[in-house]
C-alpha positions, -999 to +999 in steps of 0.1 A: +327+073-762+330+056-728+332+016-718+301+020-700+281+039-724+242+036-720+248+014-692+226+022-661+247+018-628+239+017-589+264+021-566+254+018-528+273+041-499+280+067-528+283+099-510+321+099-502+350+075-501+353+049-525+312+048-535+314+086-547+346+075-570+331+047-583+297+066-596+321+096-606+341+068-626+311+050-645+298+084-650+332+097-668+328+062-689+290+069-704+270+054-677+236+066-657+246+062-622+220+062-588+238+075-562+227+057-529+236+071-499+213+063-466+187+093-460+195+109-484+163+128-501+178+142-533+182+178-523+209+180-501+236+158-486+270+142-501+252+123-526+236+150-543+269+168-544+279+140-561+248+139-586+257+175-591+292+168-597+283+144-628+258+166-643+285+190-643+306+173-665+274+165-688+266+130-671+234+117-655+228+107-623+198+104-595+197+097-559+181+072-536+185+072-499+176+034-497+189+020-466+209-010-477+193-031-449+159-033-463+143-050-484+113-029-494+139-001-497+165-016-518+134-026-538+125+005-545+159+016-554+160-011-581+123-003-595+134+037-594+165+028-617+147+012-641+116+034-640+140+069-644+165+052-671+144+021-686+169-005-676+193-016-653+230-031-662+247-029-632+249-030-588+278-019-574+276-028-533+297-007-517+280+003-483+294-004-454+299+002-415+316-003-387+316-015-350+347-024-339+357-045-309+378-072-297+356-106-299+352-109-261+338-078-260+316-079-288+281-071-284+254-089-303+240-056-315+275-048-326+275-080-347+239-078-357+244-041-374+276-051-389+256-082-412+225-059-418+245-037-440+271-058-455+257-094-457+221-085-457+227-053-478+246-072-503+220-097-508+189-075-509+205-051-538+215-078-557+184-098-551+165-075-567+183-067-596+196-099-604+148-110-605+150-081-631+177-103-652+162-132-649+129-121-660+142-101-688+162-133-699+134-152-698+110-128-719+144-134-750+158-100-739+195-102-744+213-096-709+246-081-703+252-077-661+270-073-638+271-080-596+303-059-580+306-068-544+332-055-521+350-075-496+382-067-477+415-078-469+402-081-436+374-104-450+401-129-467+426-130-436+409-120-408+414-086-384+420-084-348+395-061-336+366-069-364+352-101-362+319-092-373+337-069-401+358-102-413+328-125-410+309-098-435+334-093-460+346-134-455+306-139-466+306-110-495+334-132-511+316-165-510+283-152-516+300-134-553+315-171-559+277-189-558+262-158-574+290-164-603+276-201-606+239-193-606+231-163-624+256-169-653+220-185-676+207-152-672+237-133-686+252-121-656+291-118-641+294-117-605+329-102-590+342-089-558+363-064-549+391-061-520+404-024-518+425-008-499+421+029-499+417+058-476+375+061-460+360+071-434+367+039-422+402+031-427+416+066-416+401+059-381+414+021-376+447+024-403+453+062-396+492+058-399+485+036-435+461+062-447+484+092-438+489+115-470+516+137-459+544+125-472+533+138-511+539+130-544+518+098-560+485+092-534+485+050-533+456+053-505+433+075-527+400+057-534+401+065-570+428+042-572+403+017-574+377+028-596+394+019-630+391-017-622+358-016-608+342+004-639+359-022-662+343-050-644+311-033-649+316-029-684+308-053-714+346-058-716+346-077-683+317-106-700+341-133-697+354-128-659+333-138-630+340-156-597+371-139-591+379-117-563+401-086-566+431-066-541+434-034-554+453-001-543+473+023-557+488+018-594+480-022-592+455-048-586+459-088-577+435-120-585+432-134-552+437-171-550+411-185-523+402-216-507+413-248-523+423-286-515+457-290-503+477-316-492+456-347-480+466-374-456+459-408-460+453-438-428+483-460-433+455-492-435+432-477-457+402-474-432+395-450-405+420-433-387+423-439-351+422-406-333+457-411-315+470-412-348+457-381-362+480-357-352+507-373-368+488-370-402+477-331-393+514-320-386+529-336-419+501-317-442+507-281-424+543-292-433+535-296-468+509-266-474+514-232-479+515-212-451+487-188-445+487-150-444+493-134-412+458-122-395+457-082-397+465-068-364+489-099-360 
């Protein structure tokens, strides 16, 4: 018996890195995972290896070669889960990309391919699946989801070099706050996910950090990650949602986001006069906690 037993699972960008250890994990735990890679046709390709690999070890597992991006696609990918396994318990959006460069020389098709798969692919995934809740919830069926996003450190602190990356994953983490506060009626948790692991896109900007040779315990393995992310897909996550997660190696954090902090006052009571102001801004950085650094800084 798994924690994930009967569950029916999508993960999106499956076919290597941390998306092919996350549908190996909810398969090891009982679930029915679709394996979403982009193109890919079922046959051939790293997410059919990674079908195969679960139906190896008795699991059950499709393939959809939805690109993220599109609606009518990531439509289909929803409607193709629930038609092959007759329901649909949790999305998993883990595809992303990359197009790095320093903001002056950022290119608005740079920044524009960047948000179609994260921000856009985010939503569209979740769109769908979280119309399927809402209508099961409202027909009296008894709903049990769950929405895993994945940010990034870069996303919470910003990273020289990726301002479309940070602005992505900055949005991934707000969007899994108001998904938290909406879709709760309809019996679903919303959660994000920071990792930090070893992709195809880490080893190429954090080659040194990603480096295995030294031996012994592998902190930067992607699996690393998995164990929280199948738990929070599990029915023994029901009562956590909102939160966003750092994970790596052998531990995991609860990110503490945005909040008030300390608040100045106009000595008078009324408006403050702009000469004033700086006075009143200095004291409060004085008094607040001071952020972390900017990656790359």
């Amino acid at each position: 018996m798994g924690i994930c037993d009967g569950r029916v699972v999508i993960v999106t960008g499956a076919g290597r890195g941390l998306g092919r250890a996350h549908a190996l994990g909810f398969a090891a735990e009982g679930a029915k995972v679709v394996v979403n890679d982009l193109g890919s046709d079922g046959s051939d390709g790293p997410a059919a290896e990674v079908v195969e690999e679960i139906k190896a070890l008795g699991g059950d597992a499709i393939v959809h070669g939805a690109n993220v991006a599109s609606w009518d696609e990531t439509g289909d990918m929803v409607k193709t889960a629930i038609e092959t396994f007759g329901r649909l318990d949790v999305v998993v959006n883990n595809a992303g990309n990359l197009r790095d460069g320093m903001f002056m020389k950022m290119s608005v098709d740079d920044w524009d391919a960047v948000m179609a798969v994260h921000l856009r692919g985010h939503f569209n995934v979740a769109r769908h699946a979280a119309e399927y809740w809402r209508n099961q919830s409202k027909a009296g069926e008894a709903v049990d989801a769950r929405i895993i996003n994945t940010s990034s450190g870069a996303g919470l602190q910003g990273s020289v070099g990726q301002s479309n990356y940070s602005t992505a994953k900055g949005g991934i983490a707000t969007l899994t706050l108001v998904q938290a506060a909406e879709l709760s009626r309809y019996g679903v948790t919303a959660n994000a996910i920071a990792p930090i692991a070893r992709t195809r896109m880490t080893e190429a900007v954090f080659a040194d950090m990603m480096d295995t040779a030294g031996g012994g315990f592998d902190e930067m393995h992607p699996g690393n990650v998995t164990p929280l992310v199948v738990w929070l897909g599990s029915p023994l996550s029901k009562d956590v949602s909102g939160r966003v997660f750092e994970a790596s190696g052998n531990w995991f954090s609860v990110c503490d986001g945005w909040r008030d902090g300390p608040k100045a006052v106009s000595n008078d009571e009324g408006r403050w006069a702009p000469a004033e102001v700086g006075d009143g801004v200095r004291r409060i950085i004085a008094e607040a906690v001071p952020p972390k650094k900017v990656y790359g800084t």
